[in-house]
ROTOR-444323 format. One record per residue: x, y, z of N, C-alpha, C in turn; residue number from 0. Coordinates in steps of 0.02 Angstrom, whole numbers, plus 50000, padded with zeros to 5 digits. Atoms other than C-alpha are relative to their C-alpha. Layout:
KEMI;n.xx;n.yy;n.zz;ca.xx;ca.yy;ca.zz;c.xx;c.yy;c.zz;i
KEMI;X;Y;Z;X;Y;Z;X;Y;Z;NUM $
...
REM end
This chain:
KEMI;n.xx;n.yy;n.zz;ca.xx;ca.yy;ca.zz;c.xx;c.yy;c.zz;i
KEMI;50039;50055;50027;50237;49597;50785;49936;50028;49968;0 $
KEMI;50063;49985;50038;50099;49629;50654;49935;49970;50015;1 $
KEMI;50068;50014;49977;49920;49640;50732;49952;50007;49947;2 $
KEMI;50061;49974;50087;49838;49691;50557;50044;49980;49950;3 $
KEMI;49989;50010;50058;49888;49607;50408;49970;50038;49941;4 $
KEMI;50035;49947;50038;49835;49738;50267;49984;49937;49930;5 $
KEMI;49969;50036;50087;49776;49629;50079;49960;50074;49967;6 $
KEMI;50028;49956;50083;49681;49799;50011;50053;50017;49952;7 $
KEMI;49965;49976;50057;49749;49855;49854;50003;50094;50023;8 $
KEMI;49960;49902;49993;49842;50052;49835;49942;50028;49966;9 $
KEMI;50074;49953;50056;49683;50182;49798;49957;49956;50069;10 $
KEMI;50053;50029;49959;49583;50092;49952;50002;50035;50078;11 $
KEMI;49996;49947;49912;49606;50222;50124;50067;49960;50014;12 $
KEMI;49972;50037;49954;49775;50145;50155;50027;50046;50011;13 $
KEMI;49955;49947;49960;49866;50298;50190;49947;50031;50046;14 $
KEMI;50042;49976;49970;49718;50337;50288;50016;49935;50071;15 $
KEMI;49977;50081;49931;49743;50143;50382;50047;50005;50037;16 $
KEMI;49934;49979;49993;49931;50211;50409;50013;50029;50050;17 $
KEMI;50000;49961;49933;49878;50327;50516;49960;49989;50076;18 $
KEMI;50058;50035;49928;49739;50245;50619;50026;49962;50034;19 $
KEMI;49983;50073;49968;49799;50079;50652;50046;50016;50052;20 $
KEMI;49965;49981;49929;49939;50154;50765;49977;50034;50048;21 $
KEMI;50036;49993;49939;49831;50245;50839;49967;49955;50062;22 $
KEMI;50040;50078;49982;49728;50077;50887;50049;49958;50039;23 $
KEMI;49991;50058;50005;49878;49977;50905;50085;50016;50044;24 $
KEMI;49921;49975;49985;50028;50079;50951;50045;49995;49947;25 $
KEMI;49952;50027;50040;50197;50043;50850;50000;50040;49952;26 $
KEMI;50002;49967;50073;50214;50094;50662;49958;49932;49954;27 $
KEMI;50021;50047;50032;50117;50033;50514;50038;50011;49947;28 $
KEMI;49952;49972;50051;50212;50013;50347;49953;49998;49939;29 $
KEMI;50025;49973;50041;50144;50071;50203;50057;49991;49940;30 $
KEMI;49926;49961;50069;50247;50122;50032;50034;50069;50017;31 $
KEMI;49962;49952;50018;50293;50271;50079;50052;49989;50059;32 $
KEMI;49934;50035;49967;50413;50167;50213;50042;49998;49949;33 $
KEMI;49949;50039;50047;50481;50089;50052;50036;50077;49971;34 $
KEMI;49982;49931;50032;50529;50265;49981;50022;50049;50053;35 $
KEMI;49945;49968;49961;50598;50343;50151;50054;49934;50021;36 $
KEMI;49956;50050;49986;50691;50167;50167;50010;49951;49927;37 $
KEMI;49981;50011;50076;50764;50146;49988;50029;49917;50022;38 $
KEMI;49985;50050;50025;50845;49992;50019;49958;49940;50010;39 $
KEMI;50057;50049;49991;50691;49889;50067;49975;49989;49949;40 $
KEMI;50001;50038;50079;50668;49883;49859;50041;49945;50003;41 $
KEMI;49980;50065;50003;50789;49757;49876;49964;49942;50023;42 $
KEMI;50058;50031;49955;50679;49674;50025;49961;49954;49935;43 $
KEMI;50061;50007;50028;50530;49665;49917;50016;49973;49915;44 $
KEMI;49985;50036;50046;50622;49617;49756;50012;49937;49982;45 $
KEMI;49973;50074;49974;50701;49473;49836;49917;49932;50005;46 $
KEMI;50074;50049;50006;50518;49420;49881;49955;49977;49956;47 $
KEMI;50041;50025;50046;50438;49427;49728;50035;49972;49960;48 $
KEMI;49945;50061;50030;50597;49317;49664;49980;49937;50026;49 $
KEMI;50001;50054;49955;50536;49187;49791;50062;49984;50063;50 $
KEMI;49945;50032;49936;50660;49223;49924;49972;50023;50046;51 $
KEMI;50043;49999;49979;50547;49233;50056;50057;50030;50071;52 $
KEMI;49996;49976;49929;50617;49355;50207;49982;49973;50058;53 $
KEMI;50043;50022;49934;50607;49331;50379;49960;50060;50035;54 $
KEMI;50071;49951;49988;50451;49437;50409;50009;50026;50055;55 $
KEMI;49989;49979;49912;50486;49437;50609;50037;50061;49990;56 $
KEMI;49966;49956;50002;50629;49520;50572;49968;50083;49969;57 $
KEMI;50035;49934;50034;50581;49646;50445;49953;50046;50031;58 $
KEMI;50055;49965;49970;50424;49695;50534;50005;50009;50056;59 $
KEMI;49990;49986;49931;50512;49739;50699;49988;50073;50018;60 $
KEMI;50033;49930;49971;50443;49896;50794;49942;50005;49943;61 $
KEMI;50064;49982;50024;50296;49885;50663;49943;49956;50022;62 $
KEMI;50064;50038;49944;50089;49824;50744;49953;49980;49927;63 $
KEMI;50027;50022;50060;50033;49823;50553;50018;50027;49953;64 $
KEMI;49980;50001;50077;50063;49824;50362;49946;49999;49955;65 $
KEMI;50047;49968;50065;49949;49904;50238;50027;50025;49930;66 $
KEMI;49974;49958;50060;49956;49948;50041;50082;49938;49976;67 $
KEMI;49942;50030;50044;50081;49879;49921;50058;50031;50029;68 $
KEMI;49994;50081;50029;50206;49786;49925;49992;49968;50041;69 $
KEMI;50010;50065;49924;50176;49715;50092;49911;49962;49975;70 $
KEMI;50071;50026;50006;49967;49693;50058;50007;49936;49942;71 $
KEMI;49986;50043;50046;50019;49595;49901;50027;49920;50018;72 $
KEMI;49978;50056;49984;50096;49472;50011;49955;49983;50070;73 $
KEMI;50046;50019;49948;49952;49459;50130;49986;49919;50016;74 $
KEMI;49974;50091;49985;49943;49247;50127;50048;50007;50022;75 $
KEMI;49965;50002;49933;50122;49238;50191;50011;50054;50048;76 $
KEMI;50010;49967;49942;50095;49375;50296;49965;49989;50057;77 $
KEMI;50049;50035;49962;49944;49294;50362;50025;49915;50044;78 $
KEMI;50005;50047;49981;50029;49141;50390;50061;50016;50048;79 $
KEMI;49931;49973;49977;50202;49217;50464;49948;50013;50093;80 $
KEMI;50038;49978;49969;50057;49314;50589;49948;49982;50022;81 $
KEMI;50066;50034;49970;49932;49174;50648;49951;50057;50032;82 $
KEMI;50043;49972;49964;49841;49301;50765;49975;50085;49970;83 $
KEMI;49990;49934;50035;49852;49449;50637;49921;50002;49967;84 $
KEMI;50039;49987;50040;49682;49525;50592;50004;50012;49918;85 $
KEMI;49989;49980;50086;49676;49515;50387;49940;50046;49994;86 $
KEMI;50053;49934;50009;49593;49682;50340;49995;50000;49931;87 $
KEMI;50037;50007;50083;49521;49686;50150;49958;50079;50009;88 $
KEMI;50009;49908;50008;49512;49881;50107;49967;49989;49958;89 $
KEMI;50016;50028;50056;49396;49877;49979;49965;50102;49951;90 $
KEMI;50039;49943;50036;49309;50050;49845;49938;49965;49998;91 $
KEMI;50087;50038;50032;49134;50052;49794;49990;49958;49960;92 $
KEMI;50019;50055;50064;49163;49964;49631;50089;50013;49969;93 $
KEMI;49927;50016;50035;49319;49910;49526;49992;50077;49967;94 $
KEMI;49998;49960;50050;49280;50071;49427;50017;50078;50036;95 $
KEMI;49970;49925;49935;49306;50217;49576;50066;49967;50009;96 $
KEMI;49958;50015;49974;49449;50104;49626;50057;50014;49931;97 $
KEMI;49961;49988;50065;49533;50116;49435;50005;50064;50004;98 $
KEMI;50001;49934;50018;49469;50295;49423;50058;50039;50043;99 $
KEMI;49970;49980;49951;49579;50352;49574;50078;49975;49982;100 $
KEMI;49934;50037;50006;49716;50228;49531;50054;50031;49927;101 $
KEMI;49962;49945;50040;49749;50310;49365;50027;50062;49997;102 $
KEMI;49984;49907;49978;49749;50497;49427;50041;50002;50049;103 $
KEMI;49939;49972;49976;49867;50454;49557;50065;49962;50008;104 $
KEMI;49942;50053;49991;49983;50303;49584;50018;49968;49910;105 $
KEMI;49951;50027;50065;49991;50241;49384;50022;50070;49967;106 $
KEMI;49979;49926;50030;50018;50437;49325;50065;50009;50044;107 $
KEMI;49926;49995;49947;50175;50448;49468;50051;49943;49988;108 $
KEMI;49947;50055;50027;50236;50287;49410;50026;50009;49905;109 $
KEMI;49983;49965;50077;50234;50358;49208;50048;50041;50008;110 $
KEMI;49950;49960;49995;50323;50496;49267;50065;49962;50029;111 $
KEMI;49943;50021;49972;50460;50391;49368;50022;49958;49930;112 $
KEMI;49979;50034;50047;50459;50292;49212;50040;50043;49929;113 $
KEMI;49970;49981;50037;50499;50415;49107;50059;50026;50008;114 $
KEMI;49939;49962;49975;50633;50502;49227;50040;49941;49993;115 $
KEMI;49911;50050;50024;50722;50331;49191;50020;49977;49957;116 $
KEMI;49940;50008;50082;50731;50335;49006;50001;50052;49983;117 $
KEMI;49934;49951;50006;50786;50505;49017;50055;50014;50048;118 $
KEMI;49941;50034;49949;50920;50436;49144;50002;50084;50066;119 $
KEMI;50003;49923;49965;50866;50593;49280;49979;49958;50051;120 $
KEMI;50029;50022;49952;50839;50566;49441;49926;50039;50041;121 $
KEMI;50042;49971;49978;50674;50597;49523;50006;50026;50073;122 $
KEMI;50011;49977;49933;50662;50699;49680;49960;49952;50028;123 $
KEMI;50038;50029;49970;50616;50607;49809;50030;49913;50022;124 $
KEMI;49986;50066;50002;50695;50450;49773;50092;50019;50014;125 $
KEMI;49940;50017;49987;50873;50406;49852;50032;49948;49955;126 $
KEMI;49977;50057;50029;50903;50259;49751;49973;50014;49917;127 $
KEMI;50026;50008;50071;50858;50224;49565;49923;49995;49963;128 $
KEMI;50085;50018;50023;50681;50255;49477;50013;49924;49968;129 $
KEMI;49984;50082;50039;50758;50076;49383;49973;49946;50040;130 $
KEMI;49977;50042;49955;50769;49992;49543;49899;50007;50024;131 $
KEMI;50074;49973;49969;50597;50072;49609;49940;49957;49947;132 $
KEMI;50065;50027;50052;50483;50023;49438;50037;49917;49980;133 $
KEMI;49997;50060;49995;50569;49844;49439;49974;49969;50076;134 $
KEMI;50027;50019;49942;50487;49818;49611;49907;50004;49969;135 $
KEMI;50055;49964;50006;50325;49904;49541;49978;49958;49922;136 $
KEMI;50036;50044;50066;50310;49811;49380;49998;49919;50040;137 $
KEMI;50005;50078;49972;50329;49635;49472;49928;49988;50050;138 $
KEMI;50068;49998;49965;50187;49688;49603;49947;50005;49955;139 $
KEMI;50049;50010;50044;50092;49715;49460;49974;49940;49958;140 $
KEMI;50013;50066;50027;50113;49553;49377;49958;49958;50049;141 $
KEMI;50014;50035;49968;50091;49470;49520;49920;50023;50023;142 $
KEMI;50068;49989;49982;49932;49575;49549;49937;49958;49929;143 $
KEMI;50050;50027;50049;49858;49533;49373;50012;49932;49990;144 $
KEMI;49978;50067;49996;49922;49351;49394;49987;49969;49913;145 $
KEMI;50007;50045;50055;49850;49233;49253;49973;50058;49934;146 $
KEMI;50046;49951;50037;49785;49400;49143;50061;50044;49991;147 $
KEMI;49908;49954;50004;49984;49441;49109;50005;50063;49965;148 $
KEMI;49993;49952;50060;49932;49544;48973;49962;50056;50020;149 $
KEMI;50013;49962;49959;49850;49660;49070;50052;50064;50019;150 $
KEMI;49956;49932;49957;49932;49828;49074;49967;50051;50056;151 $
KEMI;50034;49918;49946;49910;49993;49196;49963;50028;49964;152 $
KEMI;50029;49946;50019;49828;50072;49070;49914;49967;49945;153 $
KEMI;50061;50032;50025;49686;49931;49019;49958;50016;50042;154 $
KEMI;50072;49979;49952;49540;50000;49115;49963;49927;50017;155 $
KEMI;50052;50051;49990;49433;49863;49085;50045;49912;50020;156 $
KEMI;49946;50075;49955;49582;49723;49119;50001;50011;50080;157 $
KEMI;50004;49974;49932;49609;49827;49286;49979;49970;50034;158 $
KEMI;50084;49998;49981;49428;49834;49320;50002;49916;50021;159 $
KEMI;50017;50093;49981;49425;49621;49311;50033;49989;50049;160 $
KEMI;49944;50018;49972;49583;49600;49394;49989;50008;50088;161 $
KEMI;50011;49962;49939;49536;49712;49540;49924;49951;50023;162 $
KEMI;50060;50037;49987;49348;49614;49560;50038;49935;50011;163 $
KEMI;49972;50055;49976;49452;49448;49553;50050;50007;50063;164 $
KEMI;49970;49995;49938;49571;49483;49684;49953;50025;50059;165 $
KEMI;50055;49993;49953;49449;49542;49807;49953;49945;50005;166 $
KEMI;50017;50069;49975;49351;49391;49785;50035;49937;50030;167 $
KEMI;49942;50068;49961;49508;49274;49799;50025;50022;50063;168 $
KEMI;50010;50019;49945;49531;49349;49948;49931;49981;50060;169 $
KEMI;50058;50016;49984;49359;49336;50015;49989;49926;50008;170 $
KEMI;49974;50064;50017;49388;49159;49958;50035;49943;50060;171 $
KEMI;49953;50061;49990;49540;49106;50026;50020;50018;50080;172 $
KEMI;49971;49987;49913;49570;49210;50198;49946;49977;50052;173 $
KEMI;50027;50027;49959;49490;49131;50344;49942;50037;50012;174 $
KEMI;50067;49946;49983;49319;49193;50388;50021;50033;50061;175 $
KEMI;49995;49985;49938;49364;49203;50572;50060;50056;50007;176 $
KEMI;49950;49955;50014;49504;49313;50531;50007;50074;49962;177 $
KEMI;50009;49953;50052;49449;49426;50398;49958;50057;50011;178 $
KEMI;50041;49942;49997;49377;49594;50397;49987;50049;49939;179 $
KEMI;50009;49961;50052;49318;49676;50234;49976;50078;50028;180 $
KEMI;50016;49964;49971;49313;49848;50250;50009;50067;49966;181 $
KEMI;50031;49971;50026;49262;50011;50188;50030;50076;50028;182 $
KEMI;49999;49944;49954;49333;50195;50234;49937;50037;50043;183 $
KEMI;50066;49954;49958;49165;50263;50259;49957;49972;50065;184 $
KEMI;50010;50032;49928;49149;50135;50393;50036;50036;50056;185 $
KEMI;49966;49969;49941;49283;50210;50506;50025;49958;50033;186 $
KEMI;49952;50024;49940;49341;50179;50675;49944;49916;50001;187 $
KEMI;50055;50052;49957;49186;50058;50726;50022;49900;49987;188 $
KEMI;49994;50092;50025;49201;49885;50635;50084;49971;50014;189 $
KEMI;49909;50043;49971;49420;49878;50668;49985;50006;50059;190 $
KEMI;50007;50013;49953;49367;49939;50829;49974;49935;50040;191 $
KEMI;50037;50048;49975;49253;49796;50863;50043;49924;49985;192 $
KEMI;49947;50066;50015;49366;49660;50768;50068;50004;50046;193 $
KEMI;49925;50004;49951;49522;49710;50896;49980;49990;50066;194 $
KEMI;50020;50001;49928;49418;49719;51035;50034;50053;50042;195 $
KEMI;49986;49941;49972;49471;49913;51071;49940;50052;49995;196 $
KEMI;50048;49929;49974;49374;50073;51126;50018;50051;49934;197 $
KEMI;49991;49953;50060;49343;50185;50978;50021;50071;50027;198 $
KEMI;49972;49947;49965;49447;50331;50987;49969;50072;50010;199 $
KEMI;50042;49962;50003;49375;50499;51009;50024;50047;49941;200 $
KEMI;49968;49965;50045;49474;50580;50879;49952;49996;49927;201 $
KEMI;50034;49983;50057;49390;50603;50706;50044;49906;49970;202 $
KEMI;49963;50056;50014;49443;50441;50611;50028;50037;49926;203 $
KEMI;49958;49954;50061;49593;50498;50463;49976;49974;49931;204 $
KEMI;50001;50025;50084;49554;50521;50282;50040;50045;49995;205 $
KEMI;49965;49985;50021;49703;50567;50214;50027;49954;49913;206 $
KEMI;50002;50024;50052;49779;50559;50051;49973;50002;49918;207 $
KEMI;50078;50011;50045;49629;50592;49926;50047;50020;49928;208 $
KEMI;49957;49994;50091;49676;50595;49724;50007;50068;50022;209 $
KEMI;49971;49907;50022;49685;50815;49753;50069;49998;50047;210 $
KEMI;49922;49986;49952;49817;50787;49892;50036;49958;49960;211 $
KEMI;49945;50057;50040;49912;50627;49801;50029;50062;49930;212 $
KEMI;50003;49953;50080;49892;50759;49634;50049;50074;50033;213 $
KEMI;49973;49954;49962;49966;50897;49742;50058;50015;50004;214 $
KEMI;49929;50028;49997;50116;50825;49796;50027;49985;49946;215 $
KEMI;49965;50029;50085;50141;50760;49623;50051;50041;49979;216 $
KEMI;49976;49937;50037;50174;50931;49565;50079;50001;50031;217 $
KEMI;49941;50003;49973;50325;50909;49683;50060;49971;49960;218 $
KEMI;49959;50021;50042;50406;50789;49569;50024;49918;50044;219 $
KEMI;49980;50084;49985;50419;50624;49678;49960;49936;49995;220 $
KEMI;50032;50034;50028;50358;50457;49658;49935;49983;50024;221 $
KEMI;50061;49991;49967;50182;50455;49720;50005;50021;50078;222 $
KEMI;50013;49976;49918;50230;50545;49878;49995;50073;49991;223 $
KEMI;50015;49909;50031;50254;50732;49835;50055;50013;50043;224 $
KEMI;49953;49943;49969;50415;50811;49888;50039;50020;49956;225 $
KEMI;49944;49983;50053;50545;50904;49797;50070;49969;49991;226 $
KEMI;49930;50044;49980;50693;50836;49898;49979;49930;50036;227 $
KEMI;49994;50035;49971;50712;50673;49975;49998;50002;50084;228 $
KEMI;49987;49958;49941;50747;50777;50153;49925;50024;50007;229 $
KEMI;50040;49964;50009;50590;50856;50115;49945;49943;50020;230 $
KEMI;50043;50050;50031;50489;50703;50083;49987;49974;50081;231 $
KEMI;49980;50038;49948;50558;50626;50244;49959;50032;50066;232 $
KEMI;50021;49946;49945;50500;50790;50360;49919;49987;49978;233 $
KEMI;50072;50026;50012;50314;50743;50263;49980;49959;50054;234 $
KEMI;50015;50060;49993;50305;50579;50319;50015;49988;50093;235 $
KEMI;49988;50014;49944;50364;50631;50496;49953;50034;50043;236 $
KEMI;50036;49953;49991;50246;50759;50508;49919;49961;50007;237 $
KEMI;50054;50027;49997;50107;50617;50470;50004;49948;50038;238 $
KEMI;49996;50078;49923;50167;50483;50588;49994;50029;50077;239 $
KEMI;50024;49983;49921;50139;50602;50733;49931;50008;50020;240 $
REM end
């Protein structure tokens, strides 16, 4: 059952949240790079932004929270699925660190997946179809720039708005008593205090940063960095311990 509802946007410490929150909370948190060691959960998440609305319980079994796209995107019915679910609001300094970051590593990994699928190649990393992958990834995007359709990945200054409006609409619309805006350079202290747990003694994780995301790139997969799929998998197992 999900104790942290995630709404930050991708580029905000969530692979950093990924790793904490279980610390905090026990369980697993899901992230994207679930969706990419569990290829067929594009379907999942396709289905949802069709309006066929999953049963969340299910889905989110053995996980304590959900951070980062495509789950954060659906933070309202996540929030409402999860009455008692802290909503956490990841937030950058300004729309303009949060773009700067977002271009150098998650829309540059999605160019490349885009192009490995109109030269019909498959990308390392991916079990299933880059087709299947950037029709999940263009819909989160619509749905991120909502009424501002015209809004591509590569309008800075559309971004830039897009990203300031969503952060206010949630600010807005998620319950005060519920909500926690929040900041990496905050740390353990403020989730600690909103769960009502003992801050851990461990260093609190920044992981992730544009030189590591840029790193992995070189690998050839879709914003995770491995060569093989096998490869990718031993990453990701290596960071959930």
């Amino acid at each position: 059952m999900l104790k942290v509802v995630g709404a930050g946007l991708p580029r905000t410490a969530t692979w950093s949240q990924s790793e904490a929150l279980p610390v905090l909370l026990g369980g697993k948190c899901y992230h994207m790079h679930q969706v990419i060691e569990h290829f067929d959960h594009v379907d999942t998440w396709i289905d949802a932004l069709n309006g066929k609305t999953p049963d969340w319980h299910k889905f989110f079994d053995g996980y304590t929270a959900a951070v980062d796209w495509p789950a954060s995107i659906f933070w309202p019915e996540l929030a409402e699925a999860f009455p008692d679910a802290l909503i956490l609001l990841s937030t950058r300094t300004d729309a303009a660190t949060w773009y700067r970051s977002m271009s150098n590593t998650v829309l540059k990994s999605l160019d490349m997946s885009r192009k490995a699928a109109e030269e019909g190649v498959d990308r390392p990393g991916f079990e299933g179809s880059p087709e299947k992958f950037l029709e999940m990834t263009d819909a989160l995007w619509k749905r991120f720039v909502g009424e501002d359709s015209d809004v591509t990945a590569d309008d800075a200054e559309g971004a830039q708005r897009c990203y300031d409006r969503y952060i206010q609409h949630v600010r807005d619309t998620a319950p005060a008593d519920r909500l926690l805006e929040w900041n990496a350079s905050e740390g353990w202290e403020p989730l600690c205090e909103r769960l009502g747990l003992p801050v851990p003694e461990q260093p609190f994780p920044h992981s992730n940063t544009t030189a590591d995301f840029q790193k992995m790139m070189e690998s050839g997969p879709p914003g995770a960095g491995a060569a093989t799929a096998e490869e990718y998998r031993q990453q990701m197992a290596q960071k959930d311990q």
